[in-house]
N, C-alpha and C positions, 0 to 999 in steps of 0.2 A: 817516843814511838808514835804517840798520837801526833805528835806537830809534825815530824816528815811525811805521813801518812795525808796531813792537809797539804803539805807543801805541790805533794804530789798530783794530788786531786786538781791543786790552782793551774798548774801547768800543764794539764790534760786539756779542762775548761780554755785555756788560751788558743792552745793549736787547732780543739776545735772551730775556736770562735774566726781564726785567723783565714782555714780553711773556707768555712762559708762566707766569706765575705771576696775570694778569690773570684780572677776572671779568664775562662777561656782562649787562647789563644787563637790565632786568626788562620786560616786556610792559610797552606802553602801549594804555589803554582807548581804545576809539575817542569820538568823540564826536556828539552830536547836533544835527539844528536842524530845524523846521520853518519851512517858503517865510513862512509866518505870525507874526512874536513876539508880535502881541495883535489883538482885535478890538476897536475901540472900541465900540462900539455899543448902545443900552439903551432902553427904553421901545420902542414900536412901529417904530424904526430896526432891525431883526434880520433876522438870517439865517432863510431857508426851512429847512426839516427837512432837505432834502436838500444835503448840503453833500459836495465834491468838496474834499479838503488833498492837500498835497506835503509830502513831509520827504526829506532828504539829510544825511549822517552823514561823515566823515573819521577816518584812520587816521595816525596819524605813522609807523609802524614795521611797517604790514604792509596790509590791504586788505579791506572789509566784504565780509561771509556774507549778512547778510538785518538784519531791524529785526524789533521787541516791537513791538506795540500795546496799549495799555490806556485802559479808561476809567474805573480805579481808581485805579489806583497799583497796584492787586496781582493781578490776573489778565490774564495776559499772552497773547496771540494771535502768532502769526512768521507774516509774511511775507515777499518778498524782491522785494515792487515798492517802488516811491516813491512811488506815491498811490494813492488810492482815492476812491470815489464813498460817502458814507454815507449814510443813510435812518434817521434818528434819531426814535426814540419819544417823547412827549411826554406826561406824566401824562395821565389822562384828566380833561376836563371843566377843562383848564387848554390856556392859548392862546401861553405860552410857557417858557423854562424856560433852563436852562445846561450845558452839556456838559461834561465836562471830557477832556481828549485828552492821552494820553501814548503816547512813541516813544522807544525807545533803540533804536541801532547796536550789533550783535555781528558780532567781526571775527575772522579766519580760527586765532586760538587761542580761540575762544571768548568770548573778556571781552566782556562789558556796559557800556555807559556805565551807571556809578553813577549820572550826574545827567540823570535823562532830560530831555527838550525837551518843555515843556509850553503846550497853548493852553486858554485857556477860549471855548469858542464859545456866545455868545447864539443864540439858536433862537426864530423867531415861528412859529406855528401859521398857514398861509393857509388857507381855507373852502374847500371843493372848488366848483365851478360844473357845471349840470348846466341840460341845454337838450334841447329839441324839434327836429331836422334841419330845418334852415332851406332844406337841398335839396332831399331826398326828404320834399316835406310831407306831414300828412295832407288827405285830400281832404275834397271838398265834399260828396261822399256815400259813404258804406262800404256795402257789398253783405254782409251778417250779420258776416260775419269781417274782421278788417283788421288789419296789419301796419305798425307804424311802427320810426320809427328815433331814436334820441336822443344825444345827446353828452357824456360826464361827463368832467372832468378835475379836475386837482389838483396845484397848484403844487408842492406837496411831493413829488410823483411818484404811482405807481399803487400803490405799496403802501400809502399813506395812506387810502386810499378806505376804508370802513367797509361802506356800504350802499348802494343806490339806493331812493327810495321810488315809487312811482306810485300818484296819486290818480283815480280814475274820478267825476267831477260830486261828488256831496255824500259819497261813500262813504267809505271807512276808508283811509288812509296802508297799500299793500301793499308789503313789502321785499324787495329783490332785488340779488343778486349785483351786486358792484359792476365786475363783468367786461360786463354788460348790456348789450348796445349795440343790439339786435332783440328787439323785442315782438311777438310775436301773440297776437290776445285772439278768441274764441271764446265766444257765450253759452252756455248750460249749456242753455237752452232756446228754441234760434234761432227758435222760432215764434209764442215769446210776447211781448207787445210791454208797456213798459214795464222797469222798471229791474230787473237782477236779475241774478247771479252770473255770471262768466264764466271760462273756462278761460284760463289763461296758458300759454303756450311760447317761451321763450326760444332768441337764438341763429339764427344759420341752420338748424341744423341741428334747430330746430323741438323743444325738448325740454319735454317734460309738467311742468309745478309739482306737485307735490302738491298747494295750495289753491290756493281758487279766489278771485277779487278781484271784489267787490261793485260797485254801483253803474254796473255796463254797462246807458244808455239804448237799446232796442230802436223802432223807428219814433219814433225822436225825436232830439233834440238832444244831443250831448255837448261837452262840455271833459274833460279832463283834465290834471291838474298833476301836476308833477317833480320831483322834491328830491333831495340827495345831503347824504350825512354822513361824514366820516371820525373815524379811531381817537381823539382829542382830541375828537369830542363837536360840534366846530363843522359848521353847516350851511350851505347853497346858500341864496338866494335862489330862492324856488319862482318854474318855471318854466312858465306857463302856455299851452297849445295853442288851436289858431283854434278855435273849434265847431262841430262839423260833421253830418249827418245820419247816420244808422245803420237800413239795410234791415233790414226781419226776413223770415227765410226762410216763405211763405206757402204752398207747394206741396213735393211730392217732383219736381215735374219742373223742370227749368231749361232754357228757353232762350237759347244764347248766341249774339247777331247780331254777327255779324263782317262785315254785309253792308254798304258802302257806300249812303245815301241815294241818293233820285235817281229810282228804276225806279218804275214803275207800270205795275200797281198794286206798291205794296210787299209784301218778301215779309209781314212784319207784320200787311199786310192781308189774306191771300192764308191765313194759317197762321191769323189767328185765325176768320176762318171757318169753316177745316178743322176747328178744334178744339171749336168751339160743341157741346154737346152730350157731347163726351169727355172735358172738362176742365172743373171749375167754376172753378179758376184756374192759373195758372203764373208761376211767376216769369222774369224777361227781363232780362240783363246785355248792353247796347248796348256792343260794344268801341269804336267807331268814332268816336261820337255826340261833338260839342264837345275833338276832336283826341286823340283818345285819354284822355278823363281815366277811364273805367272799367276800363281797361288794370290787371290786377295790377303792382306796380312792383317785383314780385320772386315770379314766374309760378313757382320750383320748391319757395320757402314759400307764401305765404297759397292758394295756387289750389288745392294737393291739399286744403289742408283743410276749403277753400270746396265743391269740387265731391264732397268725402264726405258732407256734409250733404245730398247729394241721392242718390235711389234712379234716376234716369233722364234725362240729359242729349241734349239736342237741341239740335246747332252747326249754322248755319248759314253760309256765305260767299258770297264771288262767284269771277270770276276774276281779280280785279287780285293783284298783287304784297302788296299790302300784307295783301289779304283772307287770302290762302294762307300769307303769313307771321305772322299772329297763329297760328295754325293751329299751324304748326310749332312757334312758341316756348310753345304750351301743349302739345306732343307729349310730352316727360315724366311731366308731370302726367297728362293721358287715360292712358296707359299707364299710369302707376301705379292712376286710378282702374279701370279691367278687371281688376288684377291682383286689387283688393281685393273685388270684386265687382259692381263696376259698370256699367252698361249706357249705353250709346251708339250715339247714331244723329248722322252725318254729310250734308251735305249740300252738297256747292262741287263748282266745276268749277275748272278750272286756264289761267294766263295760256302761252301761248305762250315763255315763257323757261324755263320748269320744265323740269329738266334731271335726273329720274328718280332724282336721289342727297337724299333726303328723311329727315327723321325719320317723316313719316305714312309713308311706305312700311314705315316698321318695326312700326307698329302696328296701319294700316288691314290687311282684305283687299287691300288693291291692290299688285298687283308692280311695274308700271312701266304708263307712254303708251308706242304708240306716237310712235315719230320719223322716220314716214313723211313723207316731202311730201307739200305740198297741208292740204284742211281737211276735216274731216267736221261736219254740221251736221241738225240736228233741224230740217223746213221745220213749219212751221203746221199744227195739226192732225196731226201724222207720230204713232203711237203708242209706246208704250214698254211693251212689252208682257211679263209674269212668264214665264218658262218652266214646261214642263209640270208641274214638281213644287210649281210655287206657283202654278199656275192654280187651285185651288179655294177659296184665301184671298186672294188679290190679284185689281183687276180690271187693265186695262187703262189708263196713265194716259195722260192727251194733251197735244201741248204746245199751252200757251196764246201764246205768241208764236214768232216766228223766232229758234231757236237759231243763231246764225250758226258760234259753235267748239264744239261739242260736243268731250269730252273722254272719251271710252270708255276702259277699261283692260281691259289684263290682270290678271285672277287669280291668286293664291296658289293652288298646290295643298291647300292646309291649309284653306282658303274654299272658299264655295259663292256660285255664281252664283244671281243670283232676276232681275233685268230686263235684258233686252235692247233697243237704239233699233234702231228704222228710221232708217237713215240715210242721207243724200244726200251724196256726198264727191263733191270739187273735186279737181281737178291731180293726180289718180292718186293718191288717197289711199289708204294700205291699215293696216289693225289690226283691231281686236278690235269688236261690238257688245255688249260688255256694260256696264251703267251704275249696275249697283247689286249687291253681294253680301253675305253676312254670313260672321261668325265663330263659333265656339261655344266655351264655357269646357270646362273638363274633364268636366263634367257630364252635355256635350249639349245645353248651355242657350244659346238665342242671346244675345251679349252686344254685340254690335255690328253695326251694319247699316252698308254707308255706300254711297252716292249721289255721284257721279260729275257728276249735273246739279243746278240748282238747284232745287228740287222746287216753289218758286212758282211754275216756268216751267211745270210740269208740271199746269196747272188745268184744263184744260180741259174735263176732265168733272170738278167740283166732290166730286161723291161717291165717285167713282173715289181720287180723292185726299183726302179723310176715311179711307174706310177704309184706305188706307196706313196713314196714323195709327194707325187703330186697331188694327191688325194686327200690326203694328211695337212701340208702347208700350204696350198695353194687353193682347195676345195673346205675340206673341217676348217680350215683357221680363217677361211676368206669372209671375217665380219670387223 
């Protein structure tokens, strides 16, 4: 018992001794693979520029840090995801080409896989496509200035895009940022008709080109064509637009009818009378006319730079909802154009739902309606008569028909009141008789007038209301 008992002991003592005298084994490299081991592919069968890989790496003896990337073999990039999205270059003025991709795993002592994982990825060049908004089209007539929209993409992604071109009728291929997706074109000479230079501004945000792009038909017909190129040189299929008419600016005064058809006489009829004699012409943008198609289809671009081309604007409305609402979605615009020195005159009454929280409140003289009960009303023949300080420029105007809602306001203390109605009120109506005031710039200068009724209604004495007219755009606004 005692000799197995040493036997035992001896051969403890050995494995010990054998144990400590042991050596460590060496790092093992981790190693590589990409999701991919080849692409078959060749001739017109290839991959888009933009190619998305996966790779995934293994450790026998310990646990990966991150991965190399190379498209050489010898300049190496670390990362520590599994894939990525790539956007691959392709010679220029060539449609395809071959990648070469390399990935080694580096694991928590450092080592590199020697033998990295390699793919060769074929690459085809796609053409970019570029189009005319098949939503927001162009119209059937442009009033001087007009604002379109177009659509550029690019299978290979957005950084492939190169350029955008825009052709105006026969004129010159102009290039532009391939970010371009809002065009406004402005002629250089709104007044003169026939073909010839126009201002660009790109963006919403309406921004000045340095040149200017040729071939803008003025009272005449245009097309324009589309094209796009990217960095490899290939191009779109040019994209051609319907053709359409283009206004030339004829006047410095513009009037805008926000007036529903219908009345008679029209205000139309009623104004150009008034103006026979003060005006040898003016120009007339019908918002209303065949369902809105005069309507700007992006009122806080092309409208300010439509309504800068003029030195004196004359809007006119009714009181429907819809009349007061053109009104309000060009309130930006009018208030930009005051700011920059522009003059306006106003002329609407207001529907029964107007609830005194308005952008014209912010821009007009006018504080608020009352929201009294009951109605006030302008009868036949009732006058609308200046107060004493504009009695010896204004006469006395009349109404030519029954006002049935007259719509009187209150005043801005910052305004000055000029006309007052007689007025006949229903159901214990109570507020203010005032129906027309103005504003003044910093100057002193009147800059806006605005009217409260609809000033057709106000014919009754025909000459009475000429010199309005004249008083107002020809006298107030002559700075």
């Amino acid at each position: 018992m005692k000799k197995s008992a040493l036997y035992l002991f001896a051969a403890l003592l050995l494995l010990v001794t054998a144990c400590d005298k042991g050596q460590l084994l060496d790092n093992l490299p981790p190693d590589t693979h990409i999701s991919l081991q080849e692409i078959n592919l060749v001739g017109e069968d290839r991959l888009r520029s933009e190619v998305t890989l996966h790779w995934f790496g293994t450790d026998k003896d310990g646990w990966l840090t991150g991965y190399d990337l190379s498209f050489d073999g010898t300049t190496w990039s670390h990362v520590t995801t599994q894939d990525s999205t790539f956007n691959f270059d392709l010679p220029l003025n060539s449609d395809s080409t071959d990648i070469d991709f390399f990935v080694r795993a580096i694991d928590n002592d450092g080592d590199v896989d020697q033998s990295p994982a390699y793919l060769r990825i074929p690459i085809k060049n796609s053409p970019p496509v570029a189009a005319f908004d098949t939503v927001r089209t162009l119209p059937d007539t442009g009033f001087v200035a007009i604002t379109f929209f177009i659509n550029v993409e690019d299978l290979d992604g957005a950084n492939n895009l190169d350029s955008i071109f825009l052709k105006l009728n026969n004129g010159s291929w102009y290039p532009l940022d391939p970010a371009t997706n809002t065009i406004t074109l402005v002629p250089a000479s709104p007044k003169v008709a026939g073909s010839g230079p126009a201002k660009v501004y790109v963006g919403t945000s309406a921004d000045l080109q340095s040149a200017t792009i040729d071939g803008f038909n003025l009272e005449g017909d245009n097309t324009f064509l589309l094209k796009a190129r990217d960095i490899a040189g290939a191009e779109s299929i040019i994209d051609t637009s319907r053709t359409f008419f283009i206004k030339r600016q004829k006047s410095d005064l513009i009037l805008i009818d926000g007036h529903a058809s219908g009345s008679s006489p029209t205000p139309e009829e009623v104004y150009a009378t008034a103006f026979t004699g003060l005006f040898s012409t003016y120009d007339v943008r019908d918002l209303r006319i065949n369902n809105g198609a005069n309507v700007p289809q992006v009122w806080g671009l092309t409208f300010p730079i439509y309504l800068s081309l003029y030195e004196s604007v004359f809007w006119y409305s009714d009181a429907s909802e819809e009349g007061v609402g053109l009104l309000e979605e060009a309130g930006g615009a009018l208030q930009g154009y005051l700011t920059a020195g522009g003059k306006l005159l106003i002329s609407t009454s207001f529907p029964n739902t107007f609830d005194n929280e308005s952008v014209i409140q912010e821009f007009s003289p006018m504080d608020s309606l009352s929201t009294s009960q009951g109605l006030a009303r302008i009868p036949l023949d009732s006058l609308v008569v200046p107060i004493a300080a504009n009695a010896s420029a204004y006469d006395s105007l009349e109404a030519s028909i029954f006002v049935g809602r007259a719509t009187p306001f209150y005043v801005k203390s910052s305004a000055e009141p000029m006309f007052t109605a007689n007025l006949f009120t229903v159901n214990n109506w109570s507020g203010p008789n005032t129906v027309a005031a103005r504003t003044r710039n910093g100057s002193g200068q009147t800059n806006m007038v605005f009217v409260s009724v609809e000033l057709h209604q106000l014919a009754g004495r025909p000459q009475a209301l000429k010199n309005f007219f004249n008083e107002v755009l020809l006298n107030e606004f002559n700075w």
